[in-house]
C-alpha positions in Angstrom: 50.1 30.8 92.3 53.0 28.8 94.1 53.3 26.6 91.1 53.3 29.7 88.9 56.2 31.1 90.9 58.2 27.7 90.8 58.1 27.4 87.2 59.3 31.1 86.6 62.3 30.5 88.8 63.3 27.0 87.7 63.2 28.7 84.2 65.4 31.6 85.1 67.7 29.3 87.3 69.3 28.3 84.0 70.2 31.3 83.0 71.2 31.8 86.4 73.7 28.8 85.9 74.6 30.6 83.0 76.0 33.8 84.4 77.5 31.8 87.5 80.1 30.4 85.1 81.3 34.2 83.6 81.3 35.3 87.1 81.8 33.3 89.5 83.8 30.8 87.4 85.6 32.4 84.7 85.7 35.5 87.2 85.1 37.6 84.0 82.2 40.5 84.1 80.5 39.1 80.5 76.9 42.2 79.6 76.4 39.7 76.9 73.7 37.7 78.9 71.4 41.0 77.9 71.4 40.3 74.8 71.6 36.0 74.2 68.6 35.7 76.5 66.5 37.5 74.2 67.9 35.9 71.2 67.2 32.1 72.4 63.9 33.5 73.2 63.6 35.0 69.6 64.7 32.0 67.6 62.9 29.1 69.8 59.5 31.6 68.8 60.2 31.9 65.4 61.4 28.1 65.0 58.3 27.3 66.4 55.9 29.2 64.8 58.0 27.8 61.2 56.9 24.5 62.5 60.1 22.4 63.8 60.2 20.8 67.0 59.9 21.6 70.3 63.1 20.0 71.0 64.8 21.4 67.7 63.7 24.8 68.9 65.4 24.8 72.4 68.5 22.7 71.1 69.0 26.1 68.8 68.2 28.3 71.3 70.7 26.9 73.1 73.4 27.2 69.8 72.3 30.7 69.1 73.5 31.6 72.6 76.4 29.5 72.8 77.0 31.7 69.4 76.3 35.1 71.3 78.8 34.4 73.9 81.7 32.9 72.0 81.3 36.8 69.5 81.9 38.2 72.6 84.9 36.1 73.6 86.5 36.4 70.4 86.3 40.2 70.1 87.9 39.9 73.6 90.9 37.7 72.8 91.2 38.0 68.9 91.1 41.8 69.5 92.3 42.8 72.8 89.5 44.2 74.0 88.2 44.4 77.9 85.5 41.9 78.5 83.3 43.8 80.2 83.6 46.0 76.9 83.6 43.2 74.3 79.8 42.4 76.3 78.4 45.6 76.0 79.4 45.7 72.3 77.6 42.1 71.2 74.5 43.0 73.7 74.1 46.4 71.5 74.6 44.1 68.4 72.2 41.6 69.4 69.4 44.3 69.8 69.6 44.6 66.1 69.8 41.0 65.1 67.2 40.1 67.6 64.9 42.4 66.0 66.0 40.8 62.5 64.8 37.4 63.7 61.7 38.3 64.5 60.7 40.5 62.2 59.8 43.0 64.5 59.3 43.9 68.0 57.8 40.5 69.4 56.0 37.3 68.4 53.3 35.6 69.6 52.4 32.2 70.1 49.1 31.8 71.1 48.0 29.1 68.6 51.5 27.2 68.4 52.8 23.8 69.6 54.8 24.7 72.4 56.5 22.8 75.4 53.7 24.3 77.9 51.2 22.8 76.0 52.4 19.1 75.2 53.4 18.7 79.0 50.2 19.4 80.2 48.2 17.3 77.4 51.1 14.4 78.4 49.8 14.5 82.3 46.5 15.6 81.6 45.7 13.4 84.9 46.9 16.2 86.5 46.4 20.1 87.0 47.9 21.5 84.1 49.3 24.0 86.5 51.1 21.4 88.2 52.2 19.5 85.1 54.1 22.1 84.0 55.8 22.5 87.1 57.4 18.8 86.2 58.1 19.1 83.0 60.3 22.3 84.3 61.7 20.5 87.3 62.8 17.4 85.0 64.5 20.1 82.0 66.4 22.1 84.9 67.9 18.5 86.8 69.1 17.3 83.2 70.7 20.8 82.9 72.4 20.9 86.6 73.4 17.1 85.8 75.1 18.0 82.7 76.3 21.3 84.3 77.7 19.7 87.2 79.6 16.6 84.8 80.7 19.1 82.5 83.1 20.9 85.4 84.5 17.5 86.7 85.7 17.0 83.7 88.9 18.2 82.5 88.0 20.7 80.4 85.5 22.0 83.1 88.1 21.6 85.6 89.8 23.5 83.2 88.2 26.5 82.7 87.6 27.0 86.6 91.5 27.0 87.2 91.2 29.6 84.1 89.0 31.9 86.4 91.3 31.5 89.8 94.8 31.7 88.2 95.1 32.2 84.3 99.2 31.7 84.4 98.4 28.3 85.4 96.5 27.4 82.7 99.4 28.8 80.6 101.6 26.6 82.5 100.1 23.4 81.6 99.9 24.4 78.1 96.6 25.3 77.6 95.5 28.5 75.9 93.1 30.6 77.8 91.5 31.9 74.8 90.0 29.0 73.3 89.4 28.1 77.1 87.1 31.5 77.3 85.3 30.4 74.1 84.4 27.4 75.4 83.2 29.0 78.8 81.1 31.8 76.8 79.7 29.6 74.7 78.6 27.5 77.1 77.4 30.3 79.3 75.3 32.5 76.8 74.0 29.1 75.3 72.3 28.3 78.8 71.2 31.7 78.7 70.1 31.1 75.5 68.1 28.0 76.4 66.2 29.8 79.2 65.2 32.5 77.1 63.9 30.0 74.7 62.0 28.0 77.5 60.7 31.8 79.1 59.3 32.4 75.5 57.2 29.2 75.5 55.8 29.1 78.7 54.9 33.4 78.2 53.3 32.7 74.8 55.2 35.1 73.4 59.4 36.1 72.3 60.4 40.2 72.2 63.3 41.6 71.4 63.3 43.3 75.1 63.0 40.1 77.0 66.4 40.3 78.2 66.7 43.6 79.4 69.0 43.8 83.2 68.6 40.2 83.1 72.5 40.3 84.2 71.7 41.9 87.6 68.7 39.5 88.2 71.0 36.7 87.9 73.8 38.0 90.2 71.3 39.1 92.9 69.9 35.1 92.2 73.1 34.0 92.6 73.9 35.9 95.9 70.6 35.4 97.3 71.7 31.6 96.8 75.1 32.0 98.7 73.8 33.3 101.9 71.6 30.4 102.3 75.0 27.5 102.6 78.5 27.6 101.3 80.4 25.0 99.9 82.9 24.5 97.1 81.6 21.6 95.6 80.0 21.6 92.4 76.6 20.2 92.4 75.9 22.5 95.4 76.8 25.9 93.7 74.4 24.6 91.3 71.7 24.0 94.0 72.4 27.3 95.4 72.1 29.1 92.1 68.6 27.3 91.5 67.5 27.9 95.3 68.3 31.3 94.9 66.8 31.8 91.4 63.4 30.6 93.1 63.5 32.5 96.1 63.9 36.3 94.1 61.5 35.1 91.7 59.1 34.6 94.7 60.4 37.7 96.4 59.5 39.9 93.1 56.0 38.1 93.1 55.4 39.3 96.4 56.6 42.8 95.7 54.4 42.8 93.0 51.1 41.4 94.9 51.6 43.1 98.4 54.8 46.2 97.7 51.5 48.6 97.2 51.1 48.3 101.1 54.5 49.7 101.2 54.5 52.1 98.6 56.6 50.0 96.3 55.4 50.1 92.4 57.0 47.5 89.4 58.4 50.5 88.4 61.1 50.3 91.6 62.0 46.8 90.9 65.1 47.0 89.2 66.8 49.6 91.5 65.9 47.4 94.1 67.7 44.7 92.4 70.5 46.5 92.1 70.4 48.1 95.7 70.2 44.6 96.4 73.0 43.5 94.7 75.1 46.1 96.5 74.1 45.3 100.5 75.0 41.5 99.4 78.7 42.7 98.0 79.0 44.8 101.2 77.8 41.5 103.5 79.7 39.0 101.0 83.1 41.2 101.7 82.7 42.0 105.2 81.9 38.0 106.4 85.1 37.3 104.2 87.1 39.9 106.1 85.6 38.5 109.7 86.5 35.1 108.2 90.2 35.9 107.4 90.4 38.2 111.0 88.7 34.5 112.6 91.1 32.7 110.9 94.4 34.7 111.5 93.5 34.4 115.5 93.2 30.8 115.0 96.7 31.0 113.7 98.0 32.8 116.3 96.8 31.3 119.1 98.0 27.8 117.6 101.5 29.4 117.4 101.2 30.8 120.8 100.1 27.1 122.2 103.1 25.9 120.3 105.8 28.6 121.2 104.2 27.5 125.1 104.8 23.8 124.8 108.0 24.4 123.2 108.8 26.0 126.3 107.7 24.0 128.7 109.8 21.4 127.1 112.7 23.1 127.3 112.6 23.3 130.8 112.1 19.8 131.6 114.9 19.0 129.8 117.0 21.2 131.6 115.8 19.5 135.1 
């Protein structure tokens, strides 16, 4: 059971570290993550069941995401259209295509070579419970590794200072367009690639795998900032796994015990998204009793100084 609950949120806390860069990075409200999740999930299944490789078949998960999301960054620069807008427009597209790579509503893979089979053959010394725990653990560390390398880098580095002040981007002769590409692309293909990974370890891809997988990931993501703040990289990305884990163990419970409360599966999302809401409201009220904390600080500093300023004066009048 605990196993069972880590491996679902290690999964999902790459598509967690997905939406983190669209919103908390690129500070840009992208609906395509609907829609790419579903489609890595979709084509890792149907490479697989055509035979290619396990690693093949996440590798173009990962692509078909990264394609996903730079659509919807294109129709946003190359057209002018809002971003929240140009997201909801590939994430209805993708419904279709999703459906096209399938060829139909869902595909199975009971009777395939799939990642949650070979890792468990691999340790067979172990639980195969257990052994698919860390074959997870080790995919999601190379991903935060090359997640957290990527943004000290200077196209990382980049794209954040995108997100806080575009003109400054501008400034240093960048262009923010191929800047949101990049970040899209990279955002939807990590989607992607835990879409692909949720097929496998399922058994099976459908076209309506990704549905309000946006608002899981921000309540994931807020869950994770209440537990430690910190502006450095490799953190967020701990916090965004950390929190990933903990509503994926908070919906298991819901689902084993929320009977005793009168909660059904049924009342999961709009508690997600009630959720969502009472962390905005906390998030925006400890910034203001942060800035009111602050601005005392400030004044009573002055005040000290104005004092001592003072105090001198006098003496050098005696």
């Amino acid at each position: 059971m605990i196993e069972g609950i880590f491996v679902d949120g290690l999964i999902f806390s790459i598509m967690v570290m997905g939406v983190l860069i669209s919103y908390r990075i690129m500070d840009l409200a992208d609906l395509t993550c609907d829609g790419s999740f579903a489609t890595g999930a979709a084509v890792a299944a149907v490479c697989l069941k055509s035979g290619m490789g396990i690693t093949i078949s996440l590798l173009l998960a990962f692509a078909a995401g990264a394609l996903a999301g730079m659509v919807t960054a294109l129709i946003h620069c190359r057209l002018k259209i809002p971003g929240l807008l140009a997201g909801i427009l590939t994430m209805t597209m993708l419904y279709s295509v999703n459906l096209r790579i399938l060829g139909g509503a869902n595909v199975p893979l009971l009777n395939v070579r799939k990642f949650y089979t070979v890792i468990p053959d691999f340790l067979s010394f172990i639980p195969s419970e257990w052994a698919s725990l860390i074959g997870t653990i080790i995919v999601v560390l190379l991903v935060k590794g090359a997640f957290d390398l990527f943004f000290r880098m200077d196209l990382g580095l980049s794209i954040g200072a995108m997100g806080g002040n575009e003109q400054v981007v501008i400034s240093q002769g960048m262009n923010p367009e191929t800047l949101k590409i990049i970040g899209l692309g990279l955002s939807n293909g990590l989607i992607g690639l835990s879409g692909g990974l949720l097929a496998q370890y399922q058994g099976f891809a459908d076209a309506n795998l990704g549905t309000g997988m946006v608002v899981q990931g921000l309540a994931a993501i807020m869950i994770g900032e209440f537990l430690f703040s910190s502006n450095k990289i490799y953190l967020i990305t701990l916090r965004a796994v950390l929190g990933a884990i903990i509503y994926k163990g908070l919906m298991y419970f819901g689902r084993k015990y929320g009977y005793l409360v009168g909660i059904t599966p049924n009342d999961f999302k709009l508690l997600t998204g009630i959720l969502v809401i009472l962390s905005l409201v906390i998030a925006k009220a400890r910034g203001r009793a942060s800035d009111a904390g602050a601005k005392k600080k400030a004044m009573q500093r002055a005040s000290k100084h104005n004092e001592e300023a003072s105090e001198g004066g006098i003496n050098a009048k005696d």
